[in-house]
N, CA, C and O of each residue as an XYZ file, in Angstrom:
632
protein
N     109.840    114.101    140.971
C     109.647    113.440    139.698
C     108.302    113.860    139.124
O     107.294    113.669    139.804
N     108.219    114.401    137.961
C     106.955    114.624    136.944
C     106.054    113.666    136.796
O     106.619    112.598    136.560
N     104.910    113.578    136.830
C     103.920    112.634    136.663
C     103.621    112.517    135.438
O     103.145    113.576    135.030
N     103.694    111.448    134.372
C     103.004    111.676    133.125
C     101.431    111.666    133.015
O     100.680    110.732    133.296
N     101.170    112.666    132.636
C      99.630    112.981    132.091
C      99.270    111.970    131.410
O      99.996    111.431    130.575
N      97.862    111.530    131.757
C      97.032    110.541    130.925
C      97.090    110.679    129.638
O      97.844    111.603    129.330
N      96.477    110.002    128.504
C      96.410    110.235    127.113
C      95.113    110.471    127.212
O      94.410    109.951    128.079
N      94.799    111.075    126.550
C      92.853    112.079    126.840
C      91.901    111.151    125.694
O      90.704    111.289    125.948
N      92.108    110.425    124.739
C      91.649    109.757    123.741
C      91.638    107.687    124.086
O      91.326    106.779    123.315
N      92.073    107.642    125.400
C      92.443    106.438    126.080
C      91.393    106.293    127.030
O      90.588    105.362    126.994
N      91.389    107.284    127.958
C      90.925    107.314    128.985
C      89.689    108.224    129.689
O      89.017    108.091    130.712
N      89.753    109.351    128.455
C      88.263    110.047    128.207
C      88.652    111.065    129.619
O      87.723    111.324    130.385
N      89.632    111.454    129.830
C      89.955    112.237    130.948
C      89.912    113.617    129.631
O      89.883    113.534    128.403
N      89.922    114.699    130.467
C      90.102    115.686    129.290
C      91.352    116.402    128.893
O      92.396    116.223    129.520
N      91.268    117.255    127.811
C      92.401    117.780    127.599
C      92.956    118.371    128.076
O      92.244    119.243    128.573
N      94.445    118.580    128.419
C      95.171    119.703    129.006
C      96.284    120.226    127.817
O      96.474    119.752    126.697
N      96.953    121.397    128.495
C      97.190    122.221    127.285
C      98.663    121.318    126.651
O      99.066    121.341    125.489
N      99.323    120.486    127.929
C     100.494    119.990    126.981
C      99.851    118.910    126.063
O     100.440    118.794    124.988
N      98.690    118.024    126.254
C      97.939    117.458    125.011
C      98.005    118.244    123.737
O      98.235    117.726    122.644
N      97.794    119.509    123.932
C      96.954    119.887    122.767
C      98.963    120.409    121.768
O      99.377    120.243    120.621
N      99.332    120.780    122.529
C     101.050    121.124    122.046
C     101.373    119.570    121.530
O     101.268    118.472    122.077
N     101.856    120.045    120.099
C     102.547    118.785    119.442
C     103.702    118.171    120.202
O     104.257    118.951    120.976
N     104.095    117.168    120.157
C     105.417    116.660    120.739
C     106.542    117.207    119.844
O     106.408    117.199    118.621
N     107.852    117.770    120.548
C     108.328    118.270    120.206
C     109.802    117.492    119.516
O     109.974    116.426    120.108
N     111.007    117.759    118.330
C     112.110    116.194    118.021
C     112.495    115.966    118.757
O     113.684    115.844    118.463
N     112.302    115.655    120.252
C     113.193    115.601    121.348
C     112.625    114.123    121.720
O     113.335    113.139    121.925
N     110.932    114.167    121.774
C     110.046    112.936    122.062
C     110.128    112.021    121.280
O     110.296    112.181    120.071
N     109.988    110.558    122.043
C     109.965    109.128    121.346
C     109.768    109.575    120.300
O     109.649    110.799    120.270
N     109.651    108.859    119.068
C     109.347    108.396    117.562
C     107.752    108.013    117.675
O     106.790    108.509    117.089
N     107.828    106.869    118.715
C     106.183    106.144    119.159
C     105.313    107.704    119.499
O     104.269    107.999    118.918
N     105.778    108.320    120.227
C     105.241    109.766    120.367
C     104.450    110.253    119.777
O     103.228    110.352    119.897
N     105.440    110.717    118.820
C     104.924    111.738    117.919
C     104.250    110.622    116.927
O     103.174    111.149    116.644
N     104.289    109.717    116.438
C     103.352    109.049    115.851
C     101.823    108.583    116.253
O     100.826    108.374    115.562
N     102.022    108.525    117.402
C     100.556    108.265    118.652
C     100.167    109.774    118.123
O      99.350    109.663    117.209
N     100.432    110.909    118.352
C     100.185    112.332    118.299
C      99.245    112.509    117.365
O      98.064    112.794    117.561
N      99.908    112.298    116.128
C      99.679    111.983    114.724
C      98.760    111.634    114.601
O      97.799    112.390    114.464
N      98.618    109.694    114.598
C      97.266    109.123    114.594
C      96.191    109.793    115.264
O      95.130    110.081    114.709
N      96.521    110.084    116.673
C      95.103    110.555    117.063
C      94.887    111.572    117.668
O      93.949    111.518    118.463
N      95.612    112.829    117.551
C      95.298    113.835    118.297
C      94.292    114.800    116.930
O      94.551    115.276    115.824
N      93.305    114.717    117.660
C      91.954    115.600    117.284
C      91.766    117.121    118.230
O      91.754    117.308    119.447
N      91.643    117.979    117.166
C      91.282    119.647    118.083
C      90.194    119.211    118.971
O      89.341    118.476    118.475
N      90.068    119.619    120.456
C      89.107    119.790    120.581
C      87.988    120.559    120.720
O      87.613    121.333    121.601
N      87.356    120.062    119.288
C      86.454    121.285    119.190
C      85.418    120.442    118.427
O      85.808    119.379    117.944
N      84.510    120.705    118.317
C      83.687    119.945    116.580
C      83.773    120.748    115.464
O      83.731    121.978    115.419
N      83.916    119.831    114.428
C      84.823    119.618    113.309
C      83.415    119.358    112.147
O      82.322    118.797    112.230
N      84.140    120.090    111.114
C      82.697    120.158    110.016
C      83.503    118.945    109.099
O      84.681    118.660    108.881
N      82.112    118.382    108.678
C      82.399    117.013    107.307
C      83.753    117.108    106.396
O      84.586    116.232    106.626
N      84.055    118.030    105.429
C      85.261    118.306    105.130
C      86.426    118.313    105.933
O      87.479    118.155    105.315
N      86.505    118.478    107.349
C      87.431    118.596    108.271
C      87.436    117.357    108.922
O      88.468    117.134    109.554
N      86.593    116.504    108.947
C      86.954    114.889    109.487
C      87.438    114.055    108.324
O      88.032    113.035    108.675
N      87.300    114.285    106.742
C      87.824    113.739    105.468
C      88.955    113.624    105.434
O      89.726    112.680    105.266
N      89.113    115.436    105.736
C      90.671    115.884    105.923
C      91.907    115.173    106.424
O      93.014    114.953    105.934
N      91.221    114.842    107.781
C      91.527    114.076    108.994
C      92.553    112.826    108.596
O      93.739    112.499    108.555
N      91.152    112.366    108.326
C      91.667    110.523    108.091
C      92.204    110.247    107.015
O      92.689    109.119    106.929
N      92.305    111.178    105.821
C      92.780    111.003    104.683
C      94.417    111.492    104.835
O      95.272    110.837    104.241
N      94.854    112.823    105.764
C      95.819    112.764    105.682
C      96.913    111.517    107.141
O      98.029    111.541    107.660
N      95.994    110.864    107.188
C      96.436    109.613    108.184
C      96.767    108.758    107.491
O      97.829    108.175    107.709
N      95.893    108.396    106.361
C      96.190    107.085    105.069
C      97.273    106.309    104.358
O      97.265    105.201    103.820
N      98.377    107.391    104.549
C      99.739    106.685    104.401
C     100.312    106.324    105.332
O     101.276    105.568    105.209
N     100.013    106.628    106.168
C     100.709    106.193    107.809
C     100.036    104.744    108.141
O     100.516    103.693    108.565
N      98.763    105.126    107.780
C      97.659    103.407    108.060
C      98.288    102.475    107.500
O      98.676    101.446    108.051
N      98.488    102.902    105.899
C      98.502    101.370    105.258
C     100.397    101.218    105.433
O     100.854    100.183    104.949
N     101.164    101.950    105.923
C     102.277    101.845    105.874
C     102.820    100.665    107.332
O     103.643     99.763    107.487
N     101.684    101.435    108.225
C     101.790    100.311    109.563
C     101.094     98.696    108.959
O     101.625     97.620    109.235
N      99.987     98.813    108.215
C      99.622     97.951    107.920
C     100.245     96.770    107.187
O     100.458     95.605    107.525
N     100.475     97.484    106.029
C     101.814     97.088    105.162
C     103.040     96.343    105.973
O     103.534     95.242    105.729
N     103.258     96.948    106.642
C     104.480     96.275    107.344
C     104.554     95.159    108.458
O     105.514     94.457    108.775
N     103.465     95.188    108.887
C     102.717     93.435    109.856
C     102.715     92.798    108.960
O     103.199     91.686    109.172
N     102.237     93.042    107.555
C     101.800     92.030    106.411
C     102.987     91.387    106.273
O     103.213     90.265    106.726
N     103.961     92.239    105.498
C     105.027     91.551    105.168
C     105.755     90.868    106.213
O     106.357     89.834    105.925
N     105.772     91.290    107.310
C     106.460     90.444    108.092
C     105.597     89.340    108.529
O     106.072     88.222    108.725
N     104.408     89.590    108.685
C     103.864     88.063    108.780
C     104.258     87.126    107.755
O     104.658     85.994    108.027
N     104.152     87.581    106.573
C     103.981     87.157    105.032
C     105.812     85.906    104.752
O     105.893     84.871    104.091
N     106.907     86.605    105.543
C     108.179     86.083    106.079
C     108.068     85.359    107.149
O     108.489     84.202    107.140
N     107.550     85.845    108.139
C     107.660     84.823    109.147
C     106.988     83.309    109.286
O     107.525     82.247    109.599
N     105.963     83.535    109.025
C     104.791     82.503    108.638
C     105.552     81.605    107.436
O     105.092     80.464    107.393
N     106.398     81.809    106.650
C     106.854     81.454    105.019
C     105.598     81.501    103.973
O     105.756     81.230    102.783
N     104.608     81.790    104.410
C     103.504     82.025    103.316
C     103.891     82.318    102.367
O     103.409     81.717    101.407
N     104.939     83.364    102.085
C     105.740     83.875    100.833
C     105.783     83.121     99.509
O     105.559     83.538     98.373
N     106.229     81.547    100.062
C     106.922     80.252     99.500
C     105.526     79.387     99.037
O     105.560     78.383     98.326
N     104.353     79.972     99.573
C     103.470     79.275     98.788
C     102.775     79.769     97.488
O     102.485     80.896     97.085
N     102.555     78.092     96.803
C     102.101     78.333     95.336
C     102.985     77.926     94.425
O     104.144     77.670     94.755
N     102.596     77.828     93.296
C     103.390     77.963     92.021
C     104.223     78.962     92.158
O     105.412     78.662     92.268
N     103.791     80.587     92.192
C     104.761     81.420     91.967
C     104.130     82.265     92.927
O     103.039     81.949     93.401
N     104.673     83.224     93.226
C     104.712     84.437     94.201
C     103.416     85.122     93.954
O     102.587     85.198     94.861
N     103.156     85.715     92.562
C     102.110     86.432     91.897
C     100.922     85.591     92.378
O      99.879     86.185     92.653
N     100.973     84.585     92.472
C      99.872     83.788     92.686
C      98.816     83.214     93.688
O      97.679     82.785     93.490
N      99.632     83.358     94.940
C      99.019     83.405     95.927
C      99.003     84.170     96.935
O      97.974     84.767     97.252
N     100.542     84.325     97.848
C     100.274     85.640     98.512
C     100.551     86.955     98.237
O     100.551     87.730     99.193
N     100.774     87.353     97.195
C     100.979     88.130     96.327
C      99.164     89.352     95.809
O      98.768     90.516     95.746
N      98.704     87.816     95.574
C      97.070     87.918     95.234
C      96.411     88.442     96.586
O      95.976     89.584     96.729
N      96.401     87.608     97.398
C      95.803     87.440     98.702
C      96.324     88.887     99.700
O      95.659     89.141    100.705
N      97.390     89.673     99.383
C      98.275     90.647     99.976
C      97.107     91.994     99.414
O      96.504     92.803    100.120
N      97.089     91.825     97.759
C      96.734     92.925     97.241
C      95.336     93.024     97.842
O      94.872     94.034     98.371
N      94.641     91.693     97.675
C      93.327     91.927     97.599
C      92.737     92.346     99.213
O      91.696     92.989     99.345
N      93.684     91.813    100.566
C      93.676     92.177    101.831
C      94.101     93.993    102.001
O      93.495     94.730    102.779
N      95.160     94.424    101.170
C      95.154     96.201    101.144
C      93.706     96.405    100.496
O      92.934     96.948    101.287
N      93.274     96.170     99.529
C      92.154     97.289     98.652
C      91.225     96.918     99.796
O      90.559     97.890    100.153
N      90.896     95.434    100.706
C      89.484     95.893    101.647
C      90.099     96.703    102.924
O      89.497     97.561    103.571
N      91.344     96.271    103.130
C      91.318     97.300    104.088
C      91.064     98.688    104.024
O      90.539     99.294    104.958
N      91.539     99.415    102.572
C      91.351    100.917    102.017
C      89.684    101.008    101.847
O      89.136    102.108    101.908
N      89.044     99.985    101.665
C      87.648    100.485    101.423
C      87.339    100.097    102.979
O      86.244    100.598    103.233
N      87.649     99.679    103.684
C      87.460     99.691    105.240
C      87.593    100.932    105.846
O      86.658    101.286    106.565
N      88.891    101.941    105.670
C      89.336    103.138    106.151
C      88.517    104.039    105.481
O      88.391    105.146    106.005
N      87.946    103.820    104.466
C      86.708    105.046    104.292
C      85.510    105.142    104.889
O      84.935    106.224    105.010
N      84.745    103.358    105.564
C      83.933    103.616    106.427
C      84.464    104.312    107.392
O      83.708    105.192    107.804
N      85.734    104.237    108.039
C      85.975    105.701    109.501
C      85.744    106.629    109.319
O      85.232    107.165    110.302
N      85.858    107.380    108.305
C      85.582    108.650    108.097
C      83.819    108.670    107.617
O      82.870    109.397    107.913
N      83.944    107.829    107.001
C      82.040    108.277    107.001
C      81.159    107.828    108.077
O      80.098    108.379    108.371
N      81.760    106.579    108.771
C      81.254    106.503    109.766
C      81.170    107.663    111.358
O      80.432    107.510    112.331
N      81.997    108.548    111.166
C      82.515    109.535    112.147
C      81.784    110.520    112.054
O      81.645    111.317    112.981
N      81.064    110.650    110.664
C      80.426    112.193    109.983
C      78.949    111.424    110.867
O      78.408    111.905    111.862
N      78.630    110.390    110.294
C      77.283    109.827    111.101
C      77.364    110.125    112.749
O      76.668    110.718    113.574
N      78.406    109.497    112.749
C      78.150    109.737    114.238
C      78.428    111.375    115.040
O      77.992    111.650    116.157
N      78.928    111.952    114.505
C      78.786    113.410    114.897
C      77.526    114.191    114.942
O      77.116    115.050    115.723
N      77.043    113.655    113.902
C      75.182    114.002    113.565
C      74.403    113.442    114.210
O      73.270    113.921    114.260
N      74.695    112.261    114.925
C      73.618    111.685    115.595
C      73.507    111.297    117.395
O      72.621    110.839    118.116
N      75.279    111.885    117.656
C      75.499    111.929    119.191
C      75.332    112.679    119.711
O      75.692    113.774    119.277
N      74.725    112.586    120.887
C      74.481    114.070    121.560
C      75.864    114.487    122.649
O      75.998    115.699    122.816
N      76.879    113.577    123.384
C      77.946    113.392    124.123
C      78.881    114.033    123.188
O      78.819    114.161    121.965
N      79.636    114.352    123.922
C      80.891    115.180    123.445
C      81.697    113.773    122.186
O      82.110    112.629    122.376
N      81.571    114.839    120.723
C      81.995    113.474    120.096
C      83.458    114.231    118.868
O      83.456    114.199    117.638
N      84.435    114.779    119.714
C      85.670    115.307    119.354
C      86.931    113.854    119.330
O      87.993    113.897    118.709
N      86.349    112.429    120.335
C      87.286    111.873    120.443
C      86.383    110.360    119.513
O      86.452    109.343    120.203
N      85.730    110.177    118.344
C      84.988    109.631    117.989
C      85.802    109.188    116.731
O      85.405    108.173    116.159
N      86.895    109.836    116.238
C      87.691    109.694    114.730
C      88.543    109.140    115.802
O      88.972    108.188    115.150
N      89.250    108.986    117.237
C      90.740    108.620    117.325
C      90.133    107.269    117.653
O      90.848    106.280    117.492
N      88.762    107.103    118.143
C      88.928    105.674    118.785
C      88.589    104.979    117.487
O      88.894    103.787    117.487
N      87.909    105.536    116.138
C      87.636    104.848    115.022
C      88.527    104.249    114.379
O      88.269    103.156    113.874
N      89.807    104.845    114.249
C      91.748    104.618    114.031
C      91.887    103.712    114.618
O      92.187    102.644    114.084
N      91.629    103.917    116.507
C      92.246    102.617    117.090
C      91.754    101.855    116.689
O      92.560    101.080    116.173
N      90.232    101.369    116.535
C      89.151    100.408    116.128
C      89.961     99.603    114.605
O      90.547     98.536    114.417
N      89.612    100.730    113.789
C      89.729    100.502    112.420
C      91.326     99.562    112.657
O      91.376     98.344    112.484
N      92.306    100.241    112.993
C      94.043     99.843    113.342
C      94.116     98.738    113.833
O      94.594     97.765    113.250
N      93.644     98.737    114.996
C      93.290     97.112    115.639
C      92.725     95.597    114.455
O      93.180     94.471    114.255
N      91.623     96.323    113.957
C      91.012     94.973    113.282
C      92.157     94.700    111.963
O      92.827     93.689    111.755
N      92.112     95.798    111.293
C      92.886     95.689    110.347
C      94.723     94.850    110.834
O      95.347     94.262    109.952
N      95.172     94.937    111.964
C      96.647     93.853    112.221
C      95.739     92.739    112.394
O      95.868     91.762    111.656
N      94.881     92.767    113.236
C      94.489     91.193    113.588
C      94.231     90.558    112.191
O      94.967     89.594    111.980
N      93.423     90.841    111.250
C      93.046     90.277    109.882
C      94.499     89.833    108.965
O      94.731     88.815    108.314
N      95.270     90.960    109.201
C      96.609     90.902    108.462
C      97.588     89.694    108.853
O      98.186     89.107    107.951
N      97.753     89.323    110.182
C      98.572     88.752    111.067
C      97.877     87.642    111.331
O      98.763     86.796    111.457
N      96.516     86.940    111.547
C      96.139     85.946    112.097
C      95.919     84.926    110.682
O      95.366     83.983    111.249
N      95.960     84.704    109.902
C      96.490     83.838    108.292
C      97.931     83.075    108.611
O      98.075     81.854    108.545
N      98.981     84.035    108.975
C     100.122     83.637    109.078
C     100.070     83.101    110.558
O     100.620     82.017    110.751
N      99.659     83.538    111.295
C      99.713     82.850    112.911
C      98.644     81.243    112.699
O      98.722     80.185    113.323
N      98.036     81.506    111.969
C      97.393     80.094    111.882
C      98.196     78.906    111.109
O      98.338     77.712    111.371
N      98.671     79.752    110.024
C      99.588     78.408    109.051
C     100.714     78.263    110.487
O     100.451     77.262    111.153
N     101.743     78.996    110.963
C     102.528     79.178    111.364
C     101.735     77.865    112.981
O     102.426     76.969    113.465
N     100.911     78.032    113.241
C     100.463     76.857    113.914
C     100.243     75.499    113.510
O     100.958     74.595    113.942
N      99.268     75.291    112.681
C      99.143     74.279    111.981
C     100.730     73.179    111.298
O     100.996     71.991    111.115
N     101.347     74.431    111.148
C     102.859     73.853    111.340
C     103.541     73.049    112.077
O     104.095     71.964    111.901
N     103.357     74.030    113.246
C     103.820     73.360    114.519
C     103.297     71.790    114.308
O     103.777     70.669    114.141
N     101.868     72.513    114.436
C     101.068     70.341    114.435
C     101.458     69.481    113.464
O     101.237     68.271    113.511
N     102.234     70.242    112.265
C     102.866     69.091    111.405
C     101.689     69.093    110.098
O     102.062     68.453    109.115
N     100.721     69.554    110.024
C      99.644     69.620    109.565
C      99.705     70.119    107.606
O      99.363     69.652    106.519
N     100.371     71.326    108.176
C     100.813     71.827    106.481
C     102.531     71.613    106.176
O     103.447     71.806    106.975
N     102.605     71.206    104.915
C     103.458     71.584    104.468
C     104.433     72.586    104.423
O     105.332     72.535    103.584
C-alpha cells in the first residue's frame, strides 16, 4: 500500500516532485481545490508575482465565503429578519463581503512585507496567509448565525 505524502504547506516538510505536479481529473474535487488555494512554486517570487497569486485566488475566496454565508444566513433564519430582506441581512451580508475583500488585500500586501523582511525560507508565507485569511473570514461569517441560532435555543430571540 502507497503512503500518502505529507502536504508541504501544513507541515513545513519540504517539497517533493509529486507536490509540485498538479493533481490530475482523476483526484478528489477537495484536491485539486487545496492545490489551487495553496500550492506556491517553490522558489521566491517578485511583488507582481505574489498580486498575481492571490488575485487569481479571489473568486474562489469569496465564492467559499459566499457560500457559509448563505447557508448560515438559512440556517440560522436570519434571512426572515427585519422589515424586509434589503434591510438587514441583506445590508449586513454586503457590508461583511466588501471587509472581507479589503481584508484579502492585506494577504497579499502583507506577504510582499513579509518576504522583505524574513530571512527563513518564505515561499510558504502566501499559503498559510489563505489559510489564516480563510479561517477568520468563515468564523466571522458563521458565528452571527451560530449565536442567534443559540440564543434561540434559550428562547431568548424571536
Amino acid at each position: 500500500m502507497e503512503q500518502e505524502l505529507p502536504v508541504p504547506h501544513l507541515t513545513g516538510e519540504p517539497i517533493t516532485e509529486t507536490e509540485e505536479t498538479p493533481p490530475g481529473t482523476d483526484a478528489p474535487a477537495w484536491r485539486r481545490l487545496q492545490y489551487f488555494l495553496f500550492f506556491v512554486p517553490h522558489r521566491a517570487r517578485a511583488a507582481g508575482e505574489i498580486i498575481w497569486w492571490w488575485e487569481k485566488r479571489r473568486l474562489a475566496y469569496n465564492l467559499i465565503v459566499g457560500a457559509f454565508g448563505v447557508v448560515t444566513l438559512f440556517a440560522s433564519g436570519l434571512w426572515m429578519q427585519g422589515p424586509s430582506f434589503w434591510s438587514g441581512p441583506a445590508t449586513a451580508a454586503l457590508v461583511i463581503g466588501v471587509a472581507a475583500n479589503i481584508c484579502y488585500c492585506a494577504g497579499w500586501i502583507g506577504e510582499i512585507l513579509l518576504q522583505r523582511f524574513l530571512v527563513r525560507p518564505r515561499h510558504r508565507i502566501g499559503p498559510f496567509l489563505m489559510n489564516l485569511a480563510l479561517g477568520i473570514s468563515l468564523f466571522v461569517v458563521v458565528t452571527p448565525g451560530f449565536v442567534v441560532s443559540l440564543l434561540r435555543l434559550a428562547r431568548r430571540v424571536p
